[in-house]
C-alpha positions as CSV (number, residue, x, y, z in Angstrom):
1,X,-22.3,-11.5,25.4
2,X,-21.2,-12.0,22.0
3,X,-17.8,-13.0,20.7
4,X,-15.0,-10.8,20.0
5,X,-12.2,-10.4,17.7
6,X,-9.0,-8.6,16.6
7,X,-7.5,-8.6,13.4
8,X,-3.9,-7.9,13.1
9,X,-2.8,-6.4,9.5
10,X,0.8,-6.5,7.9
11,X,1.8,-5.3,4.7
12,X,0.5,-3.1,1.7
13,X,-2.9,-1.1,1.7
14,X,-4.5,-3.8,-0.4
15,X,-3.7,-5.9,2.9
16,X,-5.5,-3.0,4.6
17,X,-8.4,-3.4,2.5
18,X,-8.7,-7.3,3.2
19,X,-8.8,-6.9,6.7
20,X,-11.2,-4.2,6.6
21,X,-13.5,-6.8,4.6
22,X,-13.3,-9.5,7.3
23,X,-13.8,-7.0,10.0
24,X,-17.5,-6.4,8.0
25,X,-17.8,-10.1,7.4
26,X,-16.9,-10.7,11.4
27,X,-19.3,-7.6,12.0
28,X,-21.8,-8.6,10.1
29,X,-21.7,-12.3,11.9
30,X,-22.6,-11.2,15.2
31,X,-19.2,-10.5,16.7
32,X,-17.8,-7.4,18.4
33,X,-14.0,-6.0,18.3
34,X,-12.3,-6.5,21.3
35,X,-10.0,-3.7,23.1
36,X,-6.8,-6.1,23.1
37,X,-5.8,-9.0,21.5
38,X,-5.5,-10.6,24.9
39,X,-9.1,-9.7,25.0
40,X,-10.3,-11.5,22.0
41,X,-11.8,-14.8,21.5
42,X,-10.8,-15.1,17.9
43,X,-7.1,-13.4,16.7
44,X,-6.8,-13.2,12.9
45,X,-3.7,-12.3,11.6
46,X,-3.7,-11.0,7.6
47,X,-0.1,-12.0,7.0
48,X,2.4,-10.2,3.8
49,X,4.8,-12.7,1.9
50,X,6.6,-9.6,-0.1
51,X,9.9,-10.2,0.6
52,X,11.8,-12.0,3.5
53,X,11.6,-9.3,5.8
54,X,7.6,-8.8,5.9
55,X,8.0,-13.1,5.9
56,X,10.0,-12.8,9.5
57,X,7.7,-9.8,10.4
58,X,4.3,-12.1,9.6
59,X,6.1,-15.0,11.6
60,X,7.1,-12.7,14.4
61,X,3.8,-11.2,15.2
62,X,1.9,-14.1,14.8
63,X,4.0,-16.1,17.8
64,X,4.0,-12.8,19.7
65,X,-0.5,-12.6,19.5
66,X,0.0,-16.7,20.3
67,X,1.5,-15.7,23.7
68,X,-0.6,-13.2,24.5
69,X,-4.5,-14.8,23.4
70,X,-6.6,-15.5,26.3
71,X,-7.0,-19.1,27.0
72,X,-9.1,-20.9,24.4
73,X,-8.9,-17.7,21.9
74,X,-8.7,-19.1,18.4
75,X,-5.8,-18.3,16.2
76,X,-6.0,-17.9,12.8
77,X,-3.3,-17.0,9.9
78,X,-4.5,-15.4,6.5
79,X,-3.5,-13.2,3.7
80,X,-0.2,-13.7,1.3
81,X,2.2,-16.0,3.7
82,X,-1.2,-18.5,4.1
83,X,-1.8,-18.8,0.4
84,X,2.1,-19.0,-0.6
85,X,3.4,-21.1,2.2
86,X,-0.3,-23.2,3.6
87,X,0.8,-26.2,4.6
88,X,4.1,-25.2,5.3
89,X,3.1,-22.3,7.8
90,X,1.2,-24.7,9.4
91,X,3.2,-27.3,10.0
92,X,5.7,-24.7,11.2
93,X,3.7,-22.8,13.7
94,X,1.4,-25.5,15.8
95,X,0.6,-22.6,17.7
96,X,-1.8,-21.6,15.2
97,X,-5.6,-23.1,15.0
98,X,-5.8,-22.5,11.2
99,X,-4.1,-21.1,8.6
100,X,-6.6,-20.1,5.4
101,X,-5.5,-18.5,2.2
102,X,-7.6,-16.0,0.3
103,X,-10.4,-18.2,-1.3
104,X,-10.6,-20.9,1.2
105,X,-13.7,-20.9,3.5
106,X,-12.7,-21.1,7.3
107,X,-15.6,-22.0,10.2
108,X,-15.3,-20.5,13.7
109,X,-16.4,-21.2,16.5
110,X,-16.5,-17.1,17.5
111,X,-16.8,-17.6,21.2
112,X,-16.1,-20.6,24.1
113,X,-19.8,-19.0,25.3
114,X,-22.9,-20.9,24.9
115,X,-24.5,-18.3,22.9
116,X,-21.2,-18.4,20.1
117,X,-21.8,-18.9,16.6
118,X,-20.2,-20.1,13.6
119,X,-18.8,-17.0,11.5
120,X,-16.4,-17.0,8.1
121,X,-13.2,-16.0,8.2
122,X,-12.5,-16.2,4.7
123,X,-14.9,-16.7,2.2
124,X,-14.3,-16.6,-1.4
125,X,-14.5,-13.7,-2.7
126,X,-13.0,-10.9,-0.3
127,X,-12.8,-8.3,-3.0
128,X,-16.5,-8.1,-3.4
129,X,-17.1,-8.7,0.3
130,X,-18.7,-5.2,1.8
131,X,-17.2,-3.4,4.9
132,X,-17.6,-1.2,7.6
133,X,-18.2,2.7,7.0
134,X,-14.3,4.6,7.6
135,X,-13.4,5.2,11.1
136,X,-10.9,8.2,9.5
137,X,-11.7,11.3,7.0
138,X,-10.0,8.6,4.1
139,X,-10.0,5.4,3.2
140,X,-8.1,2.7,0.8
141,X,-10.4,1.4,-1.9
142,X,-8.6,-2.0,-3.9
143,X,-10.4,-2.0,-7.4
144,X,-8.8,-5.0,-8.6
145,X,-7.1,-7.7,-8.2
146,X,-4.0,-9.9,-9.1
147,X,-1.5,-8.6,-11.6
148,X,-0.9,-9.7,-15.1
149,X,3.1,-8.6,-15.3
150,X,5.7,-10.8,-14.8
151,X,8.1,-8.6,-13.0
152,X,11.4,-10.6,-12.4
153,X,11.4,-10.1,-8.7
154,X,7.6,-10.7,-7.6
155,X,6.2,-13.7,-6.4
156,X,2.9,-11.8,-6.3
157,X,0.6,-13.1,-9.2
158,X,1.8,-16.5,-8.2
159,X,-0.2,-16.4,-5.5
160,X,-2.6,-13.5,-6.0
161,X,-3.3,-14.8,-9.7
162,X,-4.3,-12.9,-12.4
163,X,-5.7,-9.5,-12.7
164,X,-9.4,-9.3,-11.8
165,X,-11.3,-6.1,-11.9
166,X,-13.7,-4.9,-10.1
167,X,-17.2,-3.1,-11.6
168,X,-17.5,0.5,-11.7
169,X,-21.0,0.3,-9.9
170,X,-19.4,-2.1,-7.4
171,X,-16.8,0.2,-6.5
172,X,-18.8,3.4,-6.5
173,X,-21.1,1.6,-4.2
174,X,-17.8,1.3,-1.6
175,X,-17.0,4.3,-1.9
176,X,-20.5,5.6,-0.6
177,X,-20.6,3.5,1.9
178,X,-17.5,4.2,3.1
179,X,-18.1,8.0,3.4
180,X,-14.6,9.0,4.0
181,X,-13.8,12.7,2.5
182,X,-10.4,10.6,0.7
183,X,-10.4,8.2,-1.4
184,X,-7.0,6.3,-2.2
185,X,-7.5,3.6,-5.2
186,X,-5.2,0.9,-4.9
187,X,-4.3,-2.5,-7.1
188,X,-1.3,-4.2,-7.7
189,X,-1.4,-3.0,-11.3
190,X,-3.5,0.5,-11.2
191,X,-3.3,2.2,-14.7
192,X,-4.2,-1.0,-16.0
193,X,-7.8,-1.6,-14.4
194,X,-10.0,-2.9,-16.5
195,X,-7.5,-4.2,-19.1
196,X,-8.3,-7.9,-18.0
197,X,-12.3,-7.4,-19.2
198,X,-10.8,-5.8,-22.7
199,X,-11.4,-2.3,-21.5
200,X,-8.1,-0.6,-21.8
201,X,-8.1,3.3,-20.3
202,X,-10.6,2.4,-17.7
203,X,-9.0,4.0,-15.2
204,X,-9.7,7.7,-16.6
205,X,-13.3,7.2,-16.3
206,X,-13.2,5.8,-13.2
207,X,-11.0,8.0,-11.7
208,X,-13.5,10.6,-13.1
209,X,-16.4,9.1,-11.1
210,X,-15.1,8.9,-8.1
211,X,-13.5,12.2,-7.8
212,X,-17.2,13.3,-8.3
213,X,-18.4,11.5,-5.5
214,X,-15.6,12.6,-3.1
215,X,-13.5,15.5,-2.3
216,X,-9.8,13.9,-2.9
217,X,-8.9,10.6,-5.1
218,X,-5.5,9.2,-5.0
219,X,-3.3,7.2,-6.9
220,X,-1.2,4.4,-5.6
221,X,1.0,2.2,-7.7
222,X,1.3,3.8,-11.2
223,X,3.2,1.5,-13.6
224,X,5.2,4.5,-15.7
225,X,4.6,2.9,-18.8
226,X,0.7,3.0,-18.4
227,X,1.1,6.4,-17.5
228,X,0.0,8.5,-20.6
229,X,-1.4,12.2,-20.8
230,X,-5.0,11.3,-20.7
231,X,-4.2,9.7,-17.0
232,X,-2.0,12.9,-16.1
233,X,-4.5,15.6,-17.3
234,X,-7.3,13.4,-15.3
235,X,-5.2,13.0,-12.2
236,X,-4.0,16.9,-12.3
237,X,-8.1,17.7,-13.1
238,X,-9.0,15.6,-9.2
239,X,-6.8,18.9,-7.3
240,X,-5.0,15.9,-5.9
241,X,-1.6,16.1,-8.5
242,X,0.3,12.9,-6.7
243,X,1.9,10.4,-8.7
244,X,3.3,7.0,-7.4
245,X,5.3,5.5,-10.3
246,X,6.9,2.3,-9.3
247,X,9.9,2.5,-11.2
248,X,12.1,0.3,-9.6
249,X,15.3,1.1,-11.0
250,X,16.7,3.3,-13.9
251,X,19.4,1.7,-15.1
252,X,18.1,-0.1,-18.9
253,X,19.4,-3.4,-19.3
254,X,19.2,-4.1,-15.6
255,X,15.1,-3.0,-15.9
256,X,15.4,-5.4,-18.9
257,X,16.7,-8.5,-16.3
258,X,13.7,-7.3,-14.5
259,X,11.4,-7.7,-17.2
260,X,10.9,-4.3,-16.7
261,X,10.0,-1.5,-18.8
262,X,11.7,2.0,-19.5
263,X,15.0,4.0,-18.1
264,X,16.0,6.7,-16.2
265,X,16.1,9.3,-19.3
266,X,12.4,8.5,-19.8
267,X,11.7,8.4,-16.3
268,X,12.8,12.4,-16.1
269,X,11.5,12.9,-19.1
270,X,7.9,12.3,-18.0
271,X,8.4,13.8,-14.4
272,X,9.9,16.7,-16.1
273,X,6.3,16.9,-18.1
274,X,4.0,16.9,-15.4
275,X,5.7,19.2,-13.6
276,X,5.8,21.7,-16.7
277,X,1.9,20.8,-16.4
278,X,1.6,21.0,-12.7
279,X,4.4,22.8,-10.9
280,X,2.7,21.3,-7.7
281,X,2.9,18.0,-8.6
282,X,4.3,15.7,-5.8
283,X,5.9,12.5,-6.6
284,X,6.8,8.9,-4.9
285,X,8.8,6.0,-5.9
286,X,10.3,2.6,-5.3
287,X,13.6,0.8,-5.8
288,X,15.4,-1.8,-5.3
289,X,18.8,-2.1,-4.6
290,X,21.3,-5.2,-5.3
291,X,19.2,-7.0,-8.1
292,X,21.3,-9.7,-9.3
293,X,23.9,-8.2,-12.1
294,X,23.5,-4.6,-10.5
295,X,26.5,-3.0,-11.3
296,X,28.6,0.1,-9.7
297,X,28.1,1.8,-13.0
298,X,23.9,0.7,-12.5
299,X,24.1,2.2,-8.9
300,X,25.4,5.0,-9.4
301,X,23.2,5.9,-12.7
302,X,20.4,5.4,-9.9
303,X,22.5,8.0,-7.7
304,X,22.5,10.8,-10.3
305,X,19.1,9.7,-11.4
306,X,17.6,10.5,-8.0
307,X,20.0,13.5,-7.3
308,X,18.2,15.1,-10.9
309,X,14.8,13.7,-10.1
310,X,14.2,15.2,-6.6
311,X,11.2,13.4,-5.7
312,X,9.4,14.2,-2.8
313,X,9.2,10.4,-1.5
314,X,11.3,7.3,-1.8
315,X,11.3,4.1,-0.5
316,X,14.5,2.0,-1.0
317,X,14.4,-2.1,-1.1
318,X,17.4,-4.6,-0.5
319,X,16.7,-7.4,-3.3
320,X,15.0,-11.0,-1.5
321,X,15.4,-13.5,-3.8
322,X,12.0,-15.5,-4.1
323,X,11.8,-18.7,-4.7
324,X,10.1,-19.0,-8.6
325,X,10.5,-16.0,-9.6
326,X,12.3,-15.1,-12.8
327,X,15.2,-13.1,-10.9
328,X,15.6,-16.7,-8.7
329,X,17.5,-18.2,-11.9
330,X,20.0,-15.4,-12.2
331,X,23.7,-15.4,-11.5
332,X,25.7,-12.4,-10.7
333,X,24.2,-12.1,-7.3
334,X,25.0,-8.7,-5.5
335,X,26.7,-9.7,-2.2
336,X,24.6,-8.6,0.8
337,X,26.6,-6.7,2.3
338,X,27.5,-4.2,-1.0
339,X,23.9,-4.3,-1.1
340,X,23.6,-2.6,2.2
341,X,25.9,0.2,1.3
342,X,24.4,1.1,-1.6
343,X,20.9,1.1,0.4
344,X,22.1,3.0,3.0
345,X,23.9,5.9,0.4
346,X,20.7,5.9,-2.0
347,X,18.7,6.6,1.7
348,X,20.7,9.2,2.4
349,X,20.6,11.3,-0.4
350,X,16.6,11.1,-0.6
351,X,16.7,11.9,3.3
352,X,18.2,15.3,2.2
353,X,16.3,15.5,-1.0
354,X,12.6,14.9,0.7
355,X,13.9,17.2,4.0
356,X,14.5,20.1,1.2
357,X,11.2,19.7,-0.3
358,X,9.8,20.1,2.4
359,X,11.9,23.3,3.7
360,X,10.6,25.0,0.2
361,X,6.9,24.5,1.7
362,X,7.9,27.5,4.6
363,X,5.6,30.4,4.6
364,X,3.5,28.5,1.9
365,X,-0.3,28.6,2.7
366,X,-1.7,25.0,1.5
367,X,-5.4,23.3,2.3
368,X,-5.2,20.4,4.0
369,X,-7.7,17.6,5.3
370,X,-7.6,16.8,9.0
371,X,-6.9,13.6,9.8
372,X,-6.6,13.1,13.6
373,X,-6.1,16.0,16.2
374,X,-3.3,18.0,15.1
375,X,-2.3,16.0,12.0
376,X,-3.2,16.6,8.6
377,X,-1.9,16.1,4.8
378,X,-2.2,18.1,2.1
379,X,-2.4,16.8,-1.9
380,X,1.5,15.8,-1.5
381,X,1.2,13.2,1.5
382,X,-0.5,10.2,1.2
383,X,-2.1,8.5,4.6
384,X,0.0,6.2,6.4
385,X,2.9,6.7,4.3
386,X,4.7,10.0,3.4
387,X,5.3,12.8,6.2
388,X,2.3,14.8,7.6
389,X,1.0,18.7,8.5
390,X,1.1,19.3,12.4
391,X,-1.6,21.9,12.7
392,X,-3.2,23.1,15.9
393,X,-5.4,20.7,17.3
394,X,-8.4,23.4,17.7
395,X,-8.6,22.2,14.0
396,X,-11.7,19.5,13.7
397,X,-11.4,15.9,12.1
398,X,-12.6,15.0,9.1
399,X,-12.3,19.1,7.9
400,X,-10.4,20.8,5.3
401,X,-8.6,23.9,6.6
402,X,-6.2,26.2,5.0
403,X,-3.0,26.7,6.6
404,X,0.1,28.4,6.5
405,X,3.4,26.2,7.0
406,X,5.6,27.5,9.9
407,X,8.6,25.2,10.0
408,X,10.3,22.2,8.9
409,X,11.8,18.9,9.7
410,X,12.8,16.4,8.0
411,X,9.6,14.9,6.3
412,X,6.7,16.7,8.3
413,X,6.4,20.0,8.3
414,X,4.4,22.5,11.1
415,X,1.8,24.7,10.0
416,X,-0.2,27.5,11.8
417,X,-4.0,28.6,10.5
418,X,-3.8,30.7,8.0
């Protein structure tokens, strides 16, 4: 019988995509996936190391799978925490067989069976490792990676380097293989694929390719300052008119102790475009809350910025300080606790914001792609992330339908066939 594994993933999508690469590699070696990761003779956990939180999170879940392995199982730590913290992790958790950060190649013994064989956990290159075929209608496709910014608060290119970008033909060749209905392209630094080879714009053409191979492509993690009309026009042109802007804050010379670029008046300024260009257009963001020097006047130019705004989807971020980072050197640290507050008031407001959005979609007829029985999304949720369509589960997976949305609440909304 050969061995089995499980692979536990925190974090991003990008993370996502890693783990979906060792799961071909681990494939691809012989082994099989186990039901449980009690069941498994190798547990490989793809750790995130964004900010303390997903730290204590990685740390968490990785003494929680060491309690529950079967005796003998092999546990093994990857992804961001294992190439940030290496020896530190594992000096920290003897519980762990081996910790192994993104290029470093790890041999297994996949199974305490005579029969086992040695398989790679890691090996060099995991962007250009193939994977399995999706298992749902969509699937996360990283086309680079690595950022080139130096954004005061991430720790990120420190340990994910420099941008790297994939080959068109490489990643149209995972997107076929893949055969999911959805594509969702993903990068630390989107909008600026193919900058690093001297190829600035890339991304149009790209986008352009894909959406010709598939019936939606989606955008995650648009830097707003990349985002120019060719990249709207070709994003509006896919049927799938979703922008993620990571924008962070909108308050200027706070973005500027960021080493960030751009301010709420330009920030409206360009939603306020697209949605003269596509009334349709949904919209996600990003913030964080309590960077160090955030004032009252700062939070509450963030208030009125989202109160005018009225995005569909936001996600709001308490400031971790990371050790090396720019924002690490700063004084004027916002207490915790104000911190907090001002989360918890900025939540708030988008709670009511995103549950009216979605109230406005009643008696609407929209198409959507099914994703599971009796969930779907239409061009304004992205998988795993924003709300989703409950439509009757008569509806099959992996089909688009056109339906006709019933009722609301809060972020998902219910929807009959229309």
């Amino acid at each position: 019988m050969p061995g089995r594994y499980w692979v536990e993933t925190l974090g991003c999508p990008k993370n996502q995509v890693d783990s979906d690469k060792l799961v071909g590699t681990l494939t691809a070696d012989g082994l099989e996936p186990a039901a449980s990761p009690s069941e498994a003779d190798v547990v490989v956990v793809n750790t995130c190391a964004f900010i303390e939180a997903a730290r204590q999170e990685s740390i968490d879940t990785v003494l929680s799978l060491a309690e529950a392995r079967q005796p003998g199982a092999q546990l093994i730590v990857t992804g961001c925490m294992a190439e940030r913290y290496g020896d530190e992790l594992a000096a920290a958790l003897p519980e762990v067989d081996r910790v192994a950060g993104f290029g470093v190649p790890v041999t297994l013994s996949a199974s305490r069976r005579s029969n086992a064989r040695d398989v790679d956990v890691a090996r060099m290159d995991l962007l250009e490792l193939p994977r399995p075929p999706a298992t749902a209608p969509w699937a996360y496709v990283k086309v680079a990676e690595g950022c080139d910014r130096t954004c005061g608060f991430c720790a990120i290119p420190s340990f994910r380097g420099k941008q790297r970008s994939r080959t068109v033909g490489s990643i149209l060749a995972e997107v076929d293989a893949l055969g999911a209905r959805e594509i969702v392209l993903v990068a630390q630094d989107l909008a600026s694929y193919g900058r690093d080879v001297g190829d600035k714009g890339a991304i149009v053409p790209l986008v352009e390719a894909v959406g010709a191979r598939v019936d939606r492509v989606r955008l995650l993690y648009l830097y707003p300052s990349e985002l120019d009309d060719r990249l709207v026009d070709t994003i509006c042109a896919t049927g799938v008119p979703y922008f993620d802007l990571s924008l962070q804050h909108v308050a200027k010379p706070l973005l500027r102790r960021m080493r960030r670029w751009g301010d709420g008046s330009r920030f409206l300024g360009r939603i306020a475009a697209i949605r003269s260009r596509e009334p349709d257009a949904a919209f996600r963001s990003s913030f964080i809350v309590g960077y160090p020097g955030e004032t009252e006047a700062d939070h509450d130019q963030l208030l009125d910025f989202v109160a005018a705004a009225r995005l569909d989807w936001a996600g709001f971020f308490r400031f971790s300080l990371e050790a090396g980072t720019h924002a690490a050197s700063l004084g004027d640290q916002v207490p915790a606790a104000l911190a907090a507050e001002r989360l918890a008031e900025l939540s708030e407001l988008q709670d009511r914001i995103t549950a009216e959005r979605r109230a406005e979609l009643v008696g609407r007829t929209v198409e959507v792609l099914v994703d599971e029985p009796g969930v779907a999304r239409s061009h304004r949720e992205a998988p795993e992330i924003d709300g989703i369509i409950a439509v009757p589960r008569s509806l099959a997976v992996g089909e688009f339908a056109k339906v006709t949305v019933v009722g609301a609440a809060g972020p998902d909304v219910d929807a009959e066939v229309a």
